[in-house]
C-alpha positions in Angstrom: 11.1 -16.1 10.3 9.8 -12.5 10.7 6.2 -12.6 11.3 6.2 -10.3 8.3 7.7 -12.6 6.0 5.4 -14.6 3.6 5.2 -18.2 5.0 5.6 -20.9 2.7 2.4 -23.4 2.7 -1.1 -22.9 1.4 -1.7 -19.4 -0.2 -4.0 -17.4 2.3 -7.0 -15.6 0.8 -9.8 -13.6 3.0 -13.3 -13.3 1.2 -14.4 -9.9 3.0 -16.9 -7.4 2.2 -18.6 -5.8 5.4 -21.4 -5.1 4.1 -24.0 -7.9 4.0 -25.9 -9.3 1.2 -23.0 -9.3 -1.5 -22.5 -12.9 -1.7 -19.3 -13.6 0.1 -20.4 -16.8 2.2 -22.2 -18.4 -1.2 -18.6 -17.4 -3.0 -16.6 -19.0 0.0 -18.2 -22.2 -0.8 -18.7 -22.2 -4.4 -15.2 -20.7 -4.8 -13.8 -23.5 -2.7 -15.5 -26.4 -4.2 -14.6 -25.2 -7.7 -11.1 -24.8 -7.2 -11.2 -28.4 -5.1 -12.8 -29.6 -8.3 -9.9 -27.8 -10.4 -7.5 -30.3 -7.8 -6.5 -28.3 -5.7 -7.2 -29.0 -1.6 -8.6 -26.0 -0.2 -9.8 -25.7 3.2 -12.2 -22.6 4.0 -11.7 -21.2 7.4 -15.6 -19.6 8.3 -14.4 -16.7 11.4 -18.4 -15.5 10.3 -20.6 -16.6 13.7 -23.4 -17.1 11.3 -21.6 -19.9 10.3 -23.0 -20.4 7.5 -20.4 -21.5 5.7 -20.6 -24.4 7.9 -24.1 -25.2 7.7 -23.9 -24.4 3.4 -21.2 -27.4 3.5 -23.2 -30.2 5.2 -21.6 -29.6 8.8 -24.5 -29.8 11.5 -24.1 -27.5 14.7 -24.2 -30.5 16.8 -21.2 -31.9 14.8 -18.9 -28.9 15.5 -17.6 -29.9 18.8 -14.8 -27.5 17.9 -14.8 -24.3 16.2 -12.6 -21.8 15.0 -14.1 -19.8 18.9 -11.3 -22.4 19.9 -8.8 -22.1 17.4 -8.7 -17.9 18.4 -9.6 -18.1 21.7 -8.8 -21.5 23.3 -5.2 -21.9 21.6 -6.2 -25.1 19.3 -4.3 -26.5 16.5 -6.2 -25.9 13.3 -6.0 -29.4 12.6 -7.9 -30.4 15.6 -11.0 -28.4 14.3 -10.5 -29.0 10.6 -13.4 -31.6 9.4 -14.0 -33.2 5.8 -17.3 -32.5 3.8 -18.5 -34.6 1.3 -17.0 -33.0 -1.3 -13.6 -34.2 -2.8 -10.8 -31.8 -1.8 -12.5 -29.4 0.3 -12.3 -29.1 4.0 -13.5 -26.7 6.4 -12.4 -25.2 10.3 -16.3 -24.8 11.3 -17.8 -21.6 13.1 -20.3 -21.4 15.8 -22.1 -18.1 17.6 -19.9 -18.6 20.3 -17.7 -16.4 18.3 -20.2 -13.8 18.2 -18.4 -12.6 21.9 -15.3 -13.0 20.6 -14.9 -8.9 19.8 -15.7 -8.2 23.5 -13.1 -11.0 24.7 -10.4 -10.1 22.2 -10.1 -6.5 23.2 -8.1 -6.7 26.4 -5.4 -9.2 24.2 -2.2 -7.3 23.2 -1.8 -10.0 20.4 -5.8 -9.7 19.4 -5.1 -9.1 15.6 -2.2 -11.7 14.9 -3.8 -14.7 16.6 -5.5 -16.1 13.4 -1.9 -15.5 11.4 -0.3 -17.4 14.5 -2.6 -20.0 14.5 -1.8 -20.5 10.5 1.7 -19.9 11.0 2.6 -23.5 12.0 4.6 -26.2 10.7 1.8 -28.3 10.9 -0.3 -26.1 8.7 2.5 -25.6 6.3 2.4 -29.0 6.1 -1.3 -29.8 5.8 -1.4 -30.5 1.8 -3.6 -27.3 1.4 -3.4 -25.4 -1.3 -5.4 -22.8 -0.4 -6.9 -21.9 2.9 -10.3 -19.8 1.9 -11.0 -17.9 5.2 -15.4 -16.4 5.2 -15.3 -13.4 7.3 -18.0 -11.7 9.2 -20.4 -9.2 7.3 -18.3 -5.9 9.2 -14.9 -4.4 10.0 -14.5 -5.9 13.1 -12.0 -7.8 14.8 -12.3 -11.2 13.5 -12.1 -9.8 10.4 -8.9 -7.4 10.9 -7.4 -10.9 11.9 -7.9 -12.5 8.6 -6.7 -9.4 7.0 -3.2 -9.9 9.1 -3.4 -13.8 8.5 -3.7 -13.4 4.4 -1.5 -13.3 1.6 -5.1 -11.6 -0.1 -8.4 -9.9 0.0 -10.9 -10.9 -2.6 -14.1 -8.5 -2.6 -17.3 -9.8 -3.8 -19.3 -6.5 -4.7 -23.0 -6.7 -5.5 -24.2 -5.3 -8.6 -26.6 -3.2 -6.9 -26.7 0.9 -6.1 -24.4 2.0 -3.5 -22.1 -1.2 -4.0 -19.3 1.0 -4.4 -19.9 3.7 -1.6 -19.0 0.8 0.9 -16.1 -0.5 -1.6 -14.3 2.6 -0.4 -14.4 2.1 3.2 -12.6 -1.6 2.9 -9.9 -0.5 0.8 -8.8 1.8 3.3 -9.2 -1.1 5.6 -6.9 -2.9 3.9 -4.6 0.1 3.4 -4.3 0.3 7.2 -3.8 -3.5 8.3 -1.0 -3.4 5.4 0.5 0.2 7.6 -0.4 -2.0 10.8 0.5 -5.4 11.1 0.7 -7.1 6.9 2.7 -5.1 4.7 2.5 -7.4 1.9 -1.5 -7.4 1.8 -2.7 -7.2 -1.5 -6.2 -7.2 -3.1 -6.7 -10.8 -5.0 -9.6 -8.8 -7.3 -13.0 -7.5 -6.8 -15.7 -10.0 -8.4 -18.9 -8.9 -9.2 -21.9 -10.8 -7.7 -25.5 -11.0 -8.5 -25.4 -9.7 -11.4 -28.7 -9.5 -13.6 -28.0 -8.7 -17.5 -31.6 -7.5 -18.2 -31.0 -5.1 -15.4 -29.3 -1.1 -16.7 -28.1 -1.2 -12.9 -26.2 -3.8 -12.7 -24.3 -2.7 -15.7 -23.6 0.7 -14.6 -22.3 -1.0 -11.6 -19.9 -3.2 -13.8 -18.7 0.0 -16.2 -18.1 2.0 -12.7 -16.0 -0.7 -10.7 -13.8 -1.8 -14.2 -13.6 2.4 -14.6 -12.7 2.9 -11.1 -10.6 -0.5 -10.3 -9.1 -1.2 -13.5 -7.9 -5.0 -13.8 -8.7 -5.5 -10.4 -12.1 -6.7 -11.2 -12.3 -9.8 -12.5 -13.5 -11.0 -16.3 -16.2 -13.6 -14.4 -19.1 -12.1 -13.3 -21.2 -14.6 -11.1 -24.8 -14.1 -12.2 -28.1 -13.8 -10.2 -29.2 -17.5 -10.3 -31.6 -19.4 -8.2 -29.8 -22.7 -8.5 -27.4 -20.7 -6.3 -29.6 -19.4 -4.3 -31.5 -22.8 -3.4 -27.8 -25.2 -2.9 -27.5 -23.8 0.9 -30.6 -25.2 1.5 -29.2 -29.0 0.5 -25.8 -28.5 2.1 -23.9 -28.7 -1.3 -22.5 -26.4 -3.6 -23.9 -25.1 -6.6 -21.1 -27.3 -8.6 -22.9 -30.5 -7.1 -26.7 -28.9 -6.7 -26.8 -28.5 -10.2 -23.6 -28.8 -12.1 -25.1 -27.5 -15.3 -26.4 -24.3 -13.8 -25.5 -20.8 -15.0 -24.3 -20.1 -11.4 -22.3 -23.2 -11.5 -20.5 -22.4 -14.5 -19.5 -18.5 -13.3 -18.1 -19.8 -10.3 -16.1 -22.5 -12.4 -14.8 -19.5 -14.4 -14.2 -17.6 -11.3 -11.8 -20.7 -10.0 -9.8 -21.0 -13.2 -9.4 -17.6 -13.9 -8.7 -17.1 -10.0 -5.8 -20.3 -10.6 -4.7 -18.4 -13.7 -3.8 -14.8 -11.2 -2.1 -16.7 -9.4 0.1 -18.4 -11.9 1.3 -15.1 -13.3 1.5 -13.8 -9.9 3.9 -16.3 -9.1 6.1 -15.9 -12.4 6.3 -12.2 -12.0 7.4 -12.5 -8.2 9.4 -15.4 -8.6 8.1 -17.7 -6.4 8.1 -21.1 -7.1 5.0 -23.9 -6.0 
């Protein structure tokens, strides 16, 4: 099989936005564990060396005795990094700040943008039961994330409904443009969702009639409000969906997951592809 050819398995989707702030850890997780509760088995891949993604879903630094550092750099099956949490369905490949060197380390490697799609390129993975690997990249354009970009069948693009949310929009679509011209010609953008959005604020609606003008049915119907039961889960190690269930952020990101499932669906009717 042609390292360009779309490998059968879990569907592969990067969460990127290099700017910080916009929400894309807190939508890796609350994504995930509202898909997982949808029943699908997701495992979210955090390449971020924050790691927060990590710490969000109960997983202690002195638990990670491996990391995704080792999966890129030491040559380790994702499997032997991949660890539970405590919620039903949804697994994660931890990250520690050891991958904070991993730029400087990467740049002498000829393969330095394909290792994450080799390291998901496996039988084994294929194999795994996921149905979607979520992977939380870094807040830049860097190499770690230029490797999820060549590893994913997708980009979603949580933008914050705050001024100059598009300026930087700009700069990752060209991004993507050039890893498609580079290394993934079938690339595609999953959908822009809008994050931290705040009706009684004329902003964040400009920002919602300018991204729908500009991006057309790329951004998605669920918008994922400002909500400080969102804000506050991190700090309990659980998800929104299990910090408070009936919360307003809760019940975006439950949108978010079925209208996500629901792309996919006609995706996979209009390209033929079968589950």
């Amino acid at each position: 099989m042609s390292e360009n050819t779309p490998a059968p398995g879990p569907k592969i989707i990067a969460i990127a936005n290099q700017k910080g702030g916009v929400g894309k850890t807190t939508t890796a997780i609350n994504l995930g564990s509202a898909m997982a509760a949808l029943g699908q088995k997701i495992l979210i891949i955090d390449i971020d060396p924050q790691g927060n993604a990590s710490t969000g879903l109960g997983i202690d630094t002195e638990k990670r005795e491996l990391s995704t550092y080792d999966l890129l750099l030491e040559g380790r099956a994702l499997g032997d990094i991949t660890v539970t949490t405590e919620v039903e369905n949804l697994s994660i490949a931890p990250a520690t700040q050891d991958l904070s060197s991993a730029d400087i380390e990467l740049v002498g490697n000829e393969n330095r943008v394909v290792l994450l799609r080799r390291a998901l390129r496996t039988d084994a993975v294929r194999d795994s039961g996921f149905d979607y690997i979520l992977i939380d990249c870094p807040p830049s354009l860097n190499l770690l994330t230029v490797n999820a970009m060549v590893a994913s069948d997708s980009v979603l693009v949580p933008l914050q409904s705050e001024f100059f949310a598009l300026e930087g929009l700009s700069q990752l679509m060209l991004s993507i443009r050039e890893v498609r011209q580079m290394a993934n010609p079938t690339l595609r953008v999953e959908g822009v969702v809008l994050t931290m959005y705040d009706s009684r604020n004329n902003l964040s609606k400009q920002v919602e009639d300018d991204a729908r003008e500009n991006l057309g049915d790329l951004v998605f119907d669920t918008i994922i409000p400002r909500n400080v039961r969102v804000s506050e889960a991190p700090s309990f190690a659980l998800p929104v969906l299990h910090y408070d269930p009936t919360s307003r952020g809760a019940l975006a990101y439950k949108e978010l997951a079925a209208e996500l499932l629901r792309r996919q669906d006609l995706l996979a009717v209009t390209t033929g592809e079968t589950a």
